[in-house]
C-alpha positions in Angstrom: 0.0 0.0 0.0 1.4 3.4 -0.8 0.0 6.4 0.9 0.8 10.3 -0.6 0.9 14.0 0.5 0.5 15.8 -2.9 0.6 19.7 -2.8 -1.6 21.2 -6.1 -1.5 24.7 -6.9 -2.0 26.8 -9.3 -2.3 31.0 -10.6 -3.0 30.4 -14.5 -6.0 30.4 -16.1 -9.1 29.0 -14.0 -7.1 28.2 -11.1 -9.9 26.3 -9.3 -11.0 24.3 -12.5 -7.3 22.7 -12.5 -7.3 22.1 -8.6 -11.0 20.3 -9.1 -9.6 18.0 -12.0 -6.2 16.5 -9.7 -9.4 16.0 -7.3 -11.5 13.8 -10.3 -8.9 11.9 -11.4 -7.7 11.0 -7.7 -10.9 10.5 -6.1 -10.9 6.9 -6.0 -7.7 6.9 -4.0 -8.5 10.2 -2.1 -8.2 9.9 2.1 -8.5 13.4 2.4 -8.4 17.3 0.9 -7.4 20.3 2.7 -9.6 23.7 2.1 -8.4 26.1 -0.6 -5.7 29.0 0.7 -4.7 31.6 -1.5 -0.9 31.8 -1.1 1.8 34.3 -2.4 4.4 33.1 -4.5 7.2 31.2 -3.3 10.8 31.8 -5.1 11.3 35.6 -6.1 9.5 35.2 -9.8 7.1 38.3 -9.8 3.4 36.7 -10.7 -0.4 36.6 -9.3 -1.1 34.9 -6.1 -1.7 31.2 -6.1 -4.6 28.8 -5.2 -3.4 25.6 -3.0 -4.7 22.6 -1.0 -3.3 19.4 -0.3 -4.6 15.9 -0.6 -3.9 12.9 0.9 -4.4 9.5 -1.1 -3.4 5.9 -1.9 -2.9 3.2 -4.2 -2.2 -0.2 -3.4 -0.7 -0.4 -7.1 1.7 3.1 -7.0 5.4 3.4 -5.9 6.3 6.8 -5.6 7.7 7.1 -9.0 4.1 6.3 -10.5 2.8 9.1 -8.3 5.3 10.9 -9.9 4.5 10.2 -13.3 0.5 10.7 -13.0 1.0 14.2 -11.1 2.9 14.8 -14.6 0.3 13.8 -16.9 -2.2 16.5 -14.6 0.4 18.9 -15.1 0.1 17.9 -18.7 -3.4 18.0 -19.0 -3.8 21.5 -18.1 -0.8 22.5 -20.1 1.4 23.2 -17.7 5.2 24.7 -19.4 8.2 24.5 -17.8 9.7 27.6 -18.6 11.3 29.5 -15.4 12.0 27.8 -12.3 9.0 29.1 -9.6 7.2 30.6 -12.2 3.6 31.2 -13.0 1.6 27.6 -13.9 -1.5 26.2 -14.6 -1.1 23.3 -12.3 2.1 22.2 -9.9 1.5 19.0 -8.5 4.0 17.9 -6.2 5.0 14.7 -3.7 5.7 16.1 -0.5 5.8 12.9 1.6 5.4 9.1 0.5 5.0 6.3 2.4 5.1 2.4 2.2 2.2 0.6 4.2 4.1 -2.6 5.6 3.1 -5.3 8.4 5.0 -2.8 11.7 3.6 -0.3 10.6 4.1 2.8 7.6 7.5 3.6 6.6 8.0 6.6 5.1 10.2 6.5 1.5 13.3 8.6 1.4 14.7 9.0 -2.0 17.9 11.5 -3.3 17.3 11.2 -6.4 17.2 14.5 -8.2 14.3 13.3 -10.4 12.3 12.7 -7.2 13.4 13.7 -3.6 11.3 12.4 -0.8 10.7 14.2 1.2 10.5 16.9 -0.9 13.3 19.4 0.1 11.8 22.5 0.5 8.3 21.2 2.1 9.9 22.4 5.5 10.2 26.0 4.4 7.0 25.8 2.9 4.1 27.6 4.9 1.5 26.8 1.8 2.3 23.1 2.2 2.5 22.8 6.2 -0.7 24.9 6.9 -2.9 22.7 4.8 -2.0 19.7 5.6 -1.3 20.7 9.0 -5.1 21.0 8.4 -5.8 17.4 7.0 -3.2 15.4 9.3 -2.7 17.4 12.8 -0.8 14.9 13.8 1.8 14.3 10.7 5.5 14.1 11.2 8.0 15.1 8.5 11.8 14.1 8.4 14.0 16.8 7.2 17.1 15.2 8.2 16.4 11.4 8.5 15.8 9.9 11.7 14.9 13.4 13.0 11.2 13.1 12.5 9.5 16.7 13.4 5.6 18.0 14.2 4.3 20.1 11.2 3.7 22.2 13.6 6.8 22.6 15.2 8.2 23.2 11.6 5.7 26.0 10.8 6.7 27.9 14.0 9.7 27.6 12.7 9.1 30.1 10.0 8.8 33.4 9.5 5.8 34.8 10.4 4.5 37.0 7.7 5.0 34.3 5.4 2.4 32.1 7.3 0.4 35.5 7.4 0.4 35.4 3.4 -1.4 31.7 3.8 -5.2 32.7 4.0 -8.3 30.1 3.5 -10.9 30.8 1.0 -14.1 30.1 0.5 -13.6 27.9 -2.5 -14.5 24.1 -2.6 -12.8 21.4 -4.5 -15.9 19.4 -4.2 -14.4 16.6 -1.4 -16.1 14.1 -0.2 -19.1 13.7 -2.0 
């Protein structure tokens, strides 16, 4: 069994329509959806705030790198381009946090791989991820330096404050559960 933390945002075109589709095509596997927050963007590239959530969900039948490749085809299908790092985009999908079900218990995957780094790397620093899924999974732990295993939210008192300031909850729905 493989569990996910997947981070979707977007500040192109109908921001909320691309959130809503990662939602259709992962509902079967969906264990939970954060609210919608309206975020600043993260990196220095000037551009329009973003929409965000994050989502929680499994698949008996994904490793990570399958995650991986279906968050691409999302990005795809909105026509997401890859032209400046942090820039503007229809859709961002990301794996923040992937984990392997197994008979003690669920063991988190750790990967260095430049292709796909789990955890992600920058999660950490990350008010628009911590906040919402802070909000789906009180309780979640996140490793920044292996065997170190830290609160979400010690690591979001850990930042700045105005940035978790710039992370404000809207009124939008992605239309989760129903």
């Amino acid at each position: 069994m493989s569990r996910v933390v997947l981070s979707i945002g977007s500040n192109l075109g109908d921001r909320l329509a691309h959130l809503r589709g990662v939602i259709e095509a992962l509902r079967p596997g969906l264990l939970a959806v954060s609210s919608v927050y309206s975020t600043p963007p993260w990196g220095g590239v000037p551009q329009q705030d973003y929409l965000n959530a994050v989502l929680v969900a499994q698949d008996p039948n994904l490793e990570p790198s399958d995650w991986l490749r279906l968050g691409q085809e999302l990005e795809q299908a909105a026509d997401r381009v890859r032209e400046v790092r942090w820039g503007a985009r229809t859709l961002d999908v990301d794996i923040v946090w992937a984990g392997q079900r197994r008979r003690d218990g669920e063991v988190p995957c750790r990967s260095a791989d430049p292709v796909l780094t789990l955890p992600h790397p920058q999660a950490h620093r990350r008010a628009f991820v911590l906040v919402p899924w802070l909000e789906v999974e009180p309780e979640a732990v996140l490793e920044v330096t292996a065997g170190a295993p830290q609160s979400l939210r010690d690591l979001l008192a850990a930042l700045d404050a105005t940035e978790i300031e710039g992370v404000r909850r809207t009124d939008f729905t992605l239309g989760w559960p129903v």
